[in-house]
C-alpha positions in Angstrom: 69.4 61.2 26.2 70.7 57.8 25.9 69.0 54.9 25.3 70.0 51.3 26.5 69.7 49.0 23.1 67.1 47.3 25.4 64.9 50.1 25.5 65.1 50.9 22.0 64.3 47.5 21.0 61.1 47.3 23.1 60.4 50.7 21.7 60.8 49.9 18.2 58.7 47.0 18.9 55.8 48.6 20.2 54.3 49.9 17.5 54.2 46.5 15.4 52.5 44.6 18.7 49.9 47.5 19.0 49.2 47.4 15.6 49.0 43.7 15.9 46.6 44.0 18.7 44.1 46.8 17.0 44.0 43.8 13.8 43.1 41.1 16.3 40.8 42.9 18.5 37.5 43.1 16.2 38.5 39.4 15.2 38.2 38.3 18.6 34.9 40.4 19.2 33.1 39.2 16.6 33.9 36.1 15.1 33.3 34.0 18.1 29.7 35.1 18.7 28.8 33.6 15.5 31.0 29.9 15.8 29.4 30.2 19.5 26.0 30.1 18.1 26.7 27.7 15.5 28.3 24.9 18.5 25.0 25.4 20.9 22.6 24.8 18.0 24.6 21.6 17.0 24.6 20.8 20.8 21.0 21.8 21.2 19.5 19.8 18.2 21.9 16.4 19.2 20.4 16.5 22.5 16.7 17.0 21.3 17.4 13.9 18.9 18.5 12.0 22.3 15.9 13.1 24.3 13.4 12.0 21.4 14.6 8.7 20.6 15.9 7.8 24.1 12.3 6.4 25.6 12.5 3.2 22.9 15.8 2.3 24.0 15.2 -1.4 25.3 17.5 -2.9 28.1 17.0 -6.6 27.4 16.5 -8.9 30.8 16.3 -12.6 32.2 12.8 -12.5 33.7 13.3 -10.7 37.2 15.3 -7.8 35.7 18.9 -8.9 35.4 20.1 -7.2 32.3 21.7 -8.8 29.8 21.7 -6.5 26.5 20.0 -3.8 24.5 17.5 -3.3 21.9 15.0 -0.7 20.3 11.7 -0.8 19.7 10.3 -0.2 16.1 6.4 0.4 16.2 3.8 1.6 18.6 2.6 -2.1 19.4 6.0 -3.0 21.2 8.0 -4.7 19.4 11.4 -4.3 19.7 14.7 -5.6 17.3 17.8 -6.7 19.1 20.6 -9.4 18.6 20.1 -13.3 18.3 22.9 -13.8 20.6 21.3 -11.7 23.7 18.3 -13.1 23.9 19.8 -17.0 23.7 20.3 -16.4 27.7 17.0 -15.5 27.9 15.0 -17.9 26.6 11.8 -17.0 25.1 10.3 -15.2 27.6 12.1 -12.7 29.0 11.9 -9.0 30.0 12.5 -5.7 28.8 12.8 -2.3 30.6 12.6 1.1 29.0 13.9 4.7 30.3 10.4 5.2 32.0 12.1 2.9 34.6 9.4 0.2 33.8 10.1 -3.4 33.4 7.5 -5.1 30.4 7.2 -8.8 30.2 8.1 -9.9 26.8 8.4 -12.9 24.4 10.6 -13.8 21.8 8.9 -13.4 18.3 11.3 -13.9 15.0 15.4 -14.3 15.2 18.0 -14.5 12.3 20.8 -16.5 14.1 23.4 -16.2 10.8 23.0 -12.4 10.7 22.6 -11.9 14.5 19.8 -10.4 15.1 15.9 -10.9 16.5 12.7 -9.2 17.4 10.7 -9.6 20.6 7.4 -7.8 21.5 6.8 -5.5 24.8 3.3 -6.5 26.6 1.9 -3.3 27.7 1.1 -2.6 31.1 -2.5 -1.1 30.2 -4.3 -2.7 27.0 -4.0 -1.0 23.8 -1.5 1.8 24.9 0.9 2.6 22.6 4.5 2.2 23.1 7.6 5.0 22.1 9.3 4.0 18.9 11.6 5.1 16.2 11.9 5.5 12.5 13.8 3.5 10.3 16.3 5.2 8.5 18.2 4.0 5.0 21.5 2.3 5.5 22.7 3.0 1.9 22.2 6.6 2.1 25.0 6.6 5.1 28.7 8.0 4.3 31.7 7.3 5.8 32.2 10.5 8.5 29.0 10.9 9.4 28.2 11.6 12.8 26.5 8.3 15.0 24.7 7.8 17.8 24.8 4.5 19.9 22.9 3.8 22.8 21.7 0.7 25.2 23.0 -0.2 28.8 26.8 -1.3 28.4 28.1 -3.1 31.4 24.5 -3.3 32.4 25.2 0.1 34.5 21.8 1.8 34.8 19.5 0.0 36.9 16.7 2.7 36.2 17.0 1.1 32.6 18.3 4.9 31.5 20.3 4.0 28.2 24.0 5.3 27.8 24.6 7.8 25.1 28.1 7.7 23.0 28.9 9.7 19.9 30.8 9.4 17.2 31.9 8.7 13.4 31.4 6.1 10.9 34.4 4.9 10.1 33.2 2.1 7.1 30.1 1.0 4.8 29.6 -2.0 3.2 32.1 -4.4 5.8 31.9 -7.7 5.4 32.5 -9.3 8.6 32.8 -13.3 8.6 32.7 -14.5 12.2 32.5 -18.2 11.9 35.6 -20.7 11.0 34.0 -20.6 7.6 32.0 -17.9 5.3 28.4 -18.0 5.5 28.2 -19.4 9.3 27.2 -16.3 11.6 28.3 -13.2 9.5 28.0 -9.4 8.8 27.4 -8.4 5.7 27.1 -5.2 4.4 27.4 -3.7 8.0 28.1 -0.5 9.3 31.5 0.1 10.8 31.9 3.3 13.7 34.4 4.6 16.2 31.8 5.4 18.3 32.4 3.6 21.5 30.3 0.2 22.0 30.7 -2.1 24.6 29.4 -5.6 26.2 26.1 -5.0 27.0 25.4 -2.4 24.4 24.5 -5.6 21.9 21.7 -5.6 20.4 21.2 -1.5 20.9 20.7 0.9 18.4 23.1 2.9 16.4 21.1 6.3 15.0 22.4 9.0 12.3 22.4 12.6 13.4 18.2 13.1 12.4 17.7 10.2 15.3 16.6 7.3 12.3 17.7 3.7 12.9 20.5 2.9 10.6 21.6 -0.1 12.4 21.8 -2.8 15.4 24.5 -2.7 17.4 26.2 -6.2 17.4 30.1 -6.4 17.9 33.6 -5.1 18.3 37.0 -5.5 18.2 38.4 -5.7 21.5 41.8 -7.3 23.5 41.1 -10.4 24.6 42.2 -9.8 28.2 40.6 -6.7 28.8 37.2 -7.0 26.3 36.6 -3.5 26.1 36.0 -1.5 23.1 38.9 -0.9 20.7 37.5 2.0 18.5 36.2 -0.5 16.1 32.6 -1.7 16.4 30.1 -3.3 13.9 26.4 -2.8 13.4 23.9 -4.4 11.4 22.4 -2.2 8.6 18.8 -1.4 9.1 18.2 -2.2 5.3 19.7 -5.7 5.6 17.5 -6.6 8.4 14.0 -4.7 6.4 14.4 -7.6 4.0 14.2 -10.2 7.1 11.5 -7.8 8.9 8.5 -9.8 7.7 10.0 -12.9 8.3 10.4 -12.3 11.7 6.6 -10.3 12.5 5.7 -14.1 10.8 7.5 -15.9 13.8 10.0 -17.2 11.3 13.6 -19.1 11.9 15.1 -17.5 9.0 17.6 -18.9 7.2 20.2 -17.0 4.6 20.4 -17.2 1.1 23.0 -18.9 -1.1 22.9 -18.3 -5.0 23.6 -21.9 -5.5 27.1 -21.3 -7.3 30.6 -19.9 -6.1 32.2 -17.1 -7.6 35.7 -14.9 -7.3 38.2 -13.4 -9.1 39.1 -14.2 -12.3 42.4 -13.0 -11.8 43.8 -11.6 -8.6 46.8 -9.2 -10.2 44.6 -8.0 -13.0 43.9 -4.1 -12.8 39.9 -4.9 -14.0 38.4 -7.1 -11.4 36.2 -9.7 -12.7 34.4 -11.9 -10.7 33.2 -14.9 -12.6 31.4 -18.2 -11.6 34.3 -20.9 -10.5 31.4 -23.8 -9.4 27.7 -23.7 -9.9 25.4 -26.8 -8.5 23.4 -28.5 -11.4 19.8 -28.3 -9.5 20.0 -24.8 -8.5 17.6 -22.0 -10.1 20.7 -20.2 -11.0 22.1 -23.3 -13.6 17.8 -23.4 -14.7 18.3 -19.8 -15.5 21.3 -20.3 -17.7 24.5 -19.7 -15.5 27.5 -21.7 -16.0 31.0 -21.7 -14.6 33.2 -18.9 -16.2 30.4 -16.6 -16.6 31.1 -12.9 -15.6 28.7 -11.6 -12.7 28.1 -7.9 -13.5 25.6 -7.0 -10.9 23.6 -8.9 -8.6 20.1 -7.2 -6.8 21.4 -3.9 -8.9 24.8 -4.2 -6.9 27.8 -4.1 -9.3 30.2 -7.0 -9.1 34.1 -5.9 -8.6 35.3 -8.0 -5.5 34.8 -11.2 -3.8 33.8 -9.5 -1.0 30.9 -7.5 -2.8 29.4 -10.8 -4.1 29.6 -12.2 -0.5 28.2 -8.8 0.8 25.2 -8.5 -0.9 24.3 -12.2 -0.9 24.0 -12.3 2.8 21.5 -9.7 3.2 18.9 -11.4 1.5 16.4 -14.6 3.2 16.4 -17.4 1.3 14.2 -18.0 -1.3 13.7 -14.4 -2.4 13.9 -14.0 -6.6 16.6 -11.1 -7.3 18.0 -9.6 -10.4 21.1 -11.4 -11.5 23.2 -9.5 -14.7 26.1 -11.5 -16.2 28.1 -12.0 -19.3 29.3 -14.6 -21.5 31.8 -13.7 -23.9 30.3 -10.3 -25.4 26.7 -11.2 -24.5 25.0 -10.0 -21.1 21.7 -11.5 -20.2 19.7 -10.3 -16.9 17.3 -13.2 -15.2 15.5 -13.9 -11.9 17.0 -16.1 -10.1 15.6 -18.2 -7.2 18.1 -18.0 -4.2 18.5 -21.2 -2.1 18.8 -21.6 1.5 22.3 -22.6 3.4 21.6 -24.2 6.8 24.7 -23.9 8.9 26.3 -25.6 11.7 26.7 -24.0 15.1 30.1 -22.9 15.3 32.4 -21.2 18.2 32.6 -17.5 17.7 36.2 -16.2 17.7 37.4 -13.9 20.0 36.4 -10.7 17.9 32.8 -12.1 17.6 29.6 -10.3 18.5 29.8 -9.1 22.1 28.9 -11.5 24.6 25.8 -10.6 26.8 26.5 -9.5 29.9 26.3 -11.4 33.3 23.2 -11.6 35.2 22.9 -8.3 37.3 20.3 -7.9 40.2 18.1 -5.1 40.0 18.2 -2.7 42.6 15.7 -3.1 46.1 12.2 -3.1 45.0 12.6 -4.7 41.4 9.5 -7.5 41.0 10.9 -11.0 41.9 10.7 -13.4 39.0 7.3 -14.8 38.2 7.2 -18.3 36.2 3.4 -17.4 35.1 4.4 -14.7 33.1 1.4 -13.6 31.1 4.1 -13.6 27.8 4.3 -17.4 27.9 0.8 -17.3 26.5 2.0 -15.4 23.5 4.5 -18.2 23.0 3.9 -21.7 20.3 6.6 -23.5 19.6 7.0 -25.5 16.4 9.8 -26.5 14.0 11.8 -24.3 11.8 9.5 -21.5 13.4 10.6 -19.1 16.2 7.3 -18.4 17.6 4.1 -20.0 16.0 2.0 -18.5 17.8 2.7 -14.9 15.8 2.8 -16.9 11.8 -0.7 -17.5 13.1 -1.4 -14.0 14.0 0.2 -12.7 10.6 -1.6 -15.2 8.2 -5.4 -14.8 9.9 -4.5 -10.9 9.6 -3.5 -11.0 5.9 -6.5 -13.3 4.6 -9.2 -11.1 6.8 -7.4 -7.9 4.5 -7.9 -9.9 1.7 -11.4 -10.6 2.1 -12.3 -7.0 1.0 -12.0 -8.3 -2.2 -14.7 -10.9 -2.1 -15.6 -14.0 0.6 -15.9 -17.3 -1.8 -15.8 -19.5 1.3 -19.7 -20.0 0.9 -20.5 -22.2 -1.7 -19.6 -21.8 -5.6 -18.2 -25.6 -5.5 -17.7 -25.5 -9.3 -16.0 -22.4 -11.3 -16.3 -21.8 -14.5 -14.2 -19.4 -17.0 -14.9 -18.4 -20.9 -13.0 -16.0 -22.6 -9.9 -16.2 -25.2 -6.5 -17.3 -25.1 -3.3 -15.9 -26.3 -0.3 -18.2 -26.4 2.2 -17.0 -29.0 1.1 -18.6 -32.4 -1.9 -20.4 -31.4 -5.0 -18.4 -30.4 -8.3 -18.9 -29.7 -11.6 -19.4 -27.4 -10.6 -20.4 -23.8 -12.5 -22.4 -21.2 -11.9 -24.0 -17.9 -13.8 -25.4 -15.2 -12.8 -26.6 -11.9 -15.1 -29.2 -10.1 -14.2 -29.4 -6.3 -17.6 -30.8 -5.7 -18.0 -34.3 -3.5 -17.1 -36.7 -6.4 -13.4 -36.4 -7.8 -12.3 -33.4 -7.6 -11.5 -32.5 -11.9 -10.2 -29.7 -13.9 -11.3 -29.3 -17.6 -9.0 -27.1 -19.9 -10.0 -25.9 -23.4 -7.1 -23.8 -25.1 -8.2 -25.2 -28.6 -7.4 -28.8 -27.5 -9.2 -29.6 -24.4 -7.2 -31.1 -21.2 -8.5 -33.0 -18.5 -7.0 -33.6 -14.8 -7.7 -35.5 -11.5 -5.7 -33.7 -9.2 -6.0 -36.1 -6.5 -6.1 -39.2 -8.7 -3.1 -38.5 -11.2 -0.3 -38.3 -8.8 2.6 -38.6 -12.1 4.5 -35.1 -12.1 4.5 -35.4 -15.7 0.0 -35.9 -15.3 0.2 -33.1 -12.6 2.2 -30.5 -15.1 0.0 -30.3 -17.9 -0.2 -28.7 -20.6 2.4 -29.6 -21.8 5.0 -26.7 -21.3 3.1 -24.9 -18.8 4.7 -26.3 -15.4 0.9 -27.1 -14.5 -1.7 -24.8 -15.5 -4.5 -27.0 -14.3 -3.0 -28.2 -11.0 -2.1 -24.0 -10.2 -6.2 -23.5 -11.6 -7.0 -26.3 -9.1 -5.3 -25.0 -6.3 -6.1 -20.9 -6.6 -10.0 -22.1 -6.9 -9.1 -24.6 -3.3 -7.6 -21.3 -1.7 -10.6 -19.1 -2.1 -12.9 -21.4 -1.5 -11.5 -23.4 1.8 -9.7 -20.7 3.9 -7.1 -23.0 4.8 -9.0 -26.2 5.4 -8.2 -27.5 2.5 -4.6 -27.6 2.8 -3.8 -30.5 5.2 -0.2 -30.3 4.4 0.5 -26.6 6.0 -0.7 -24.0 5.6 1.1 -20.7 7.3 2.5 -17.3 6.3 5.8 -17.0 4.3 6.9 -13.6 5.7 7.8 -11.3 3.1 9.2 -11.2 -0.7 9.7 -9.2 -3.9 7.6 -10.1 -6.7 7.7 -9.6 -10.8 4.9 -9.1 -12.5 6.0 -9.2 -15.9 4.9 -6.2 -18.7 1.2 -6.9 -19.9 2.4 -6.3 -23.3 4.8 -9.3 -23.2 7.7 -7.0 -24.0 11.0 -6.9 -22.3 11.2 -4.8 -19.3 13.9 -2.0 -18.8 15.2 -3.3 -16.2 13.9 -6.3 -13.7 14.5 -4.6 -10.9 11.5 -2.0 -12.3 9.4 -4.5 -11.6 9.5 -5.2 -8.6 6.2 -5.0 -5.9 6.8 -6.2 -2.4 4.3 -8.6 -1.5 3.2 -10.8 1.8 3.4 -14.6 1.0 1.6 -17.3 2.1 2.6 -21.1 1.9 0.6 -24.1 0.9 0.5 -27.9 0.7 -2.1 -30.4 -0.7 -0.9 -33.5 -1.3 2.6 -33.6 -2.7 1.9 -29.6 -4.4 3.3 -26.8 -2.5 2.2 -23.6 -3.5 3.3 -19.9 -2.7 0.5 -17.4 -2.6 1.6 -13.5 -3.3 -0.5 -10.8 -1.9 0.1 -6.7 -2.5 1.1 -5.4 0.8 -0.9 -1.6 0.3 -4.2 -3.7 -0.3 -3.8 -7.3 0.5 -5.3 -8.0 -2.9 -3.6 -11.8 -4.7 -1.1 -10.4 -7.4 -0.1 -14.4 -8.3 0.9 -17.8 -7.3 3.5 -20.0 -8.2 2.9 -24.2 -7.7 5.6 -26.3 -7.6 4.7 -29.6 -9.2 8.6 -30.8 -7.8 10.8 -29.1 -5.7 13.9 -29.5 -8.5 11.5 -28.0 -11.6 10.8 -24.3 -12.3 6.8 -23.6 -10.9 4.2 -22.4 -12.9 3.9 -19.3 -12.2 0.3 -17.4 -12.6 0.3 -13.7 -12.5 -3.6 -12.2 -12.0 -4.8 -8.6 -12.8 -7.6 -6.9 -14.0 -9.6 -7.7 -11.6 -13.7 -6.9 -12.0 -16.8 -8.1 -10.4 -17.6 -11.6 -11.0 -21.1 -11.5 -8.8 -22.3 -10.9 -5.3 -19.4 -8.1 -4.7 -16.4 -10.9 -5.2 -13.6 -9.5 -7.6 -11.9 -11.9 -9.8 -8.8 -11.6 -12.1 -9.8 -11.3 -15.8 -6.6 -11.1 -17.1 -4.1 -14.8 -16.3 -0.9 -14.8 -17.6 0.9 -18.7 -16.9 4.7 -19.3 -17.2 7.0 -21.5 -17.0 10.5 -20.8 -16.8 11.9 -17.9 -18.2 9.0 -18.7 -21.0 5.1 -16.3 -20.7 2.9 -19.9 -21.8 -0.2 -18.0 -22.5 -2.4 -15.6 -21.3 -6.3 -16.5 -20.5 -8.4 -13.1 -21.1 -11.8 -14.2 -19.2 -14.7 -12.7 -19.7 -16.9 -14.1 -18.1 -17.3 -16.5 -14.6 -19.7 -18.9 -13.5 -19.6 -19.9 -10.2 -22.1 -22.5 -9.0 
């Protein structure tokens, strides 16, 4: 029979398509089941992480419930980070609602207006009830293509206070993003760059990795001017700068940013090894006291190594100003690593340009039934104005809290007018018996030092910095003696000058054995500051944040010398349950001056 070449074709073919089919069939059956599962457990564990961290999303409101951005709270007592620029159109008291459809009256605590960001507490509606929060995560430990989570009320859509949900990538770490018409005025640093879509109204919000931990604030995009909607570029703030600014702002604190003092950039632009070396460095900053000079190679700064411009400008701006951090650098073939004091920078407000942090949306009505405005709100009671402070009213709250923590250790507010302290000395190549007495009685106030030779100061009465800083080479052992016997014994009162807490910073103790550390950054204890003035002395007051317990002080005879610094341990009873350090190590500089070994106290 004949066949058309049509019909042998098809039937040649046959074979090779069913044979096709039979290797595709238990392909299709069974791989699918498997990537299936594998999709609805990634679907199933995103949405848990929503529904988890979704009742802390803040919507950020002008008093009456108009909406103007978006925050997240951070711990059980309400209080709540956002962006500096969203709550300027609030004011200080404002209003906050959360995805339970509430709206909480709420003040303004802390704000960081460089880096673009604040924190405001939530007053809860019944006393003492705890508020939804979320966990901080750690900013460095994000990679570029992780999944992101951003959330807060863009467009100021839900009126129920419901946040929006978007998802997407990270598309950068470590962006440095100047805003201003010049570095240092308003910037990112060291912020976290994502596709995942942000919008106006979404500033100030929270951007989560895939576990549901806060990696950053929310804070600005790239958009078209016309249009000013999101371009697939948006910024937030990392959650590890802002942990270094965290107890600045519990404290009520205007922060300001840090400058090291000095300029530094490329030592030569077409170079294949990048060098970044000082090109300017002020005369009165810590950085030239520590040895620095123009030309000097930075190799790392805070344990960040030192390739690019933009590194040294990154890592700069994370950090508040007056915080000590570990500086390495070379000159010639010699590398030296110091603690250097960072200074402050206070900027000028400048205009943002037009791919600045997202503006806060316009006043939005709530829907029928929201409550009308009410000028007695009770959050204007948690509200104290005074300058270079945010909120007063919480630096207050902070300080009292810290001192009652560190009156575990002993209560020397009753009595014990006059101290006194024998024991031995160690200062290098003199040693010897040690003695020192500190007379705050009601005649002149008087400090007696024996180290061998004995010393004697008026504190009140010698007001000549070079009086005030003996011994000679020890930045002012007495006046810092003076002073830590006027702290415990006063509470405060004795400090007429001021007397608040300093927010938060890293401090050194150095080895007991006088040797030199592996590292600086080893070191390192984060402590809870307090800040004093008597007379013309300031003085900074360090305290161990797990027990509240006075690791040192550092006086500053003058604001342009190096302090003497006092670092106390060893602490053992000195009578009636009080503790006292019996081990003092003074310095001065990058110098140890001696270390008093007491053993025993007198306290009259």
């Amino acid at each position: 029979m004949s066949r058309s070449p049509f019909r042998l074709l098809l039937l040649l073919a046959a074979p090779a398509v069913l044979g096709l089919a039979a290797c595709l069939v238990p392909v299709a059956s069974a791989r699918p089941a498997a990537v299936d599962k594998l999709v609805a457990d990634a679907e199933a564990e995103r949405v848990a992480v929503i529904q988890k961290v979704s009742p802390a999303v803040v919507a950020v409101c002008i008093h009456g419930g108009q909406a103007v951005g978006s925050g997240v709270v951070i711990d059980p007592e309400g209080y709540a980070l956002t962006n500096h620029h969203v709550v300027q159109p609030t004011g200080p008291i404002m209003q906050c609602g959360l995805a339970d459809g509430v709206l909480y009256d709420a003040v303004l605590v802390g704000q960081d207006k460089i880096g673009d960001v604040a924190l405001v507490k939530l007053l809860p509606k019944q006393k003492d009830k705890p508020f939804p929060f979320v966990q901080l995560g750690d900013s460095d430990k994000v990679r570029i293509g992780d999944w992101s989570l951003a959330m807060g009320n863009p467009f100021s859509i839900a009126l129920d206070f419901t946040p929006t949900v978007t998802y997407g990538l990270v598309s950068g770490t470590n962006r440095y993003e100047p805003l201003g018409s010049r570095p240092g005025i308003s910037e990112y640093t060291d912020c976290i760059q994502v596709d995942t879509s942000i919008n106006p109204g979404n500033s100030g919000g929270p951007l989560f990795n895939a576990k549901g931990e806060l990696i950053g604030i929310n804070g600005r995009i790239n958009f078209e001017k016309r249009v000013r909607i999101n371009s697939g570029v948006g910024y937030a703030i990392s959650i590890n700068q802002i942990k270094n600014f965290l107890g600045h702002f519990y404290a009520g604190i205007d922060t300001d940013h840090a400058s090291l003092g000095a300029s530094a950039g490329s030592v030569d632009d077409d170079s294949d090894l990048a060098k970044i070396v000082v090109k300017q460095i002020l005369e009165d900053s810590d950085a030239y006291r520590r040895g620095l000079r123009d030309g000097d190679q930075l190799i790392s700064f805070a344990g960040r190594p030192m390739t690019s411009t933009n590194q040294y400008k990154n890592i700069l701006g994370t950090f508040p100003k007056e915080w000590r951090v570990p500086l390495l650098f070379r000159r010639e073939n010699e590398k030296k690593e110091v603690l250097v004091r960072l200074q402050n920078i206070t900027p000028a407000e400048k205009d943002q340009p037009a791919g600045g942090p997202m503006p806060p949306m316009p006043p939005r009505p709530m829907g029928p039934g929201g409550p009308p405005p009410r000028p007695d709100s009770p959050a204007a009671k948690l509200h104290k104005p005074k300058p270079g402070y945010t909120n007063f009213y919480f630096n207050e709250i902070q300080r009292d809290k810290l001192l009652t923590g560190a009156k575990k250790h002993g209560d020397f507010t009753a009595g014990a007018a006059t101290w006194t302290a024998e024991g031995r000395y160690d200062a290098g190549e003199r040693k010897g018996e040690m003695r020192f007495e500190v007379d705050a009685g009601k005649e002149v106030a008087a400090v007696v030092l024996r180290l061998n030779i004995e010393h004697r100061l008026l504190p009140l009465e010698q007001t000549d910095p070079r009086q005030q800083a003996e011994p000679i080479g020890s930045g002012g052992l007495m006046m810092a003696l003076y002073h830590y016997h006027r702290f415990l014994t006063t509470e405060g009162k004795g400090f007429e000058g001021e007397f608040v807490h300093g927010g938060s910073e890293p401090f050194y103790p150095p080895p007991a054995d006088g040797g030199t550390p592996k590292s600086l950054a080893a070191l390192r204890v984060d402590a809870d500051v307090i800040r004093t003035k008597h007379g013309s002395v300031t003085c900074k007051w360090y305290f161990a944040k797990t027990d509240q317990k006075l690791l040192g002080l550092e006086t500053f005879i003058s604001k342009d010398t190096d302090p003497c610094e006092l670092y106390l341990s060893d602490y053992k009873d000195a009578g009636n349950g009080r503790v006292l350090p019996h081990r003092i190590e003074a310095r001065y500089g990058d110098k140890r001056y001696a270390v008093l070994t007491v053993s025993k106290y007198t306290l009259k």
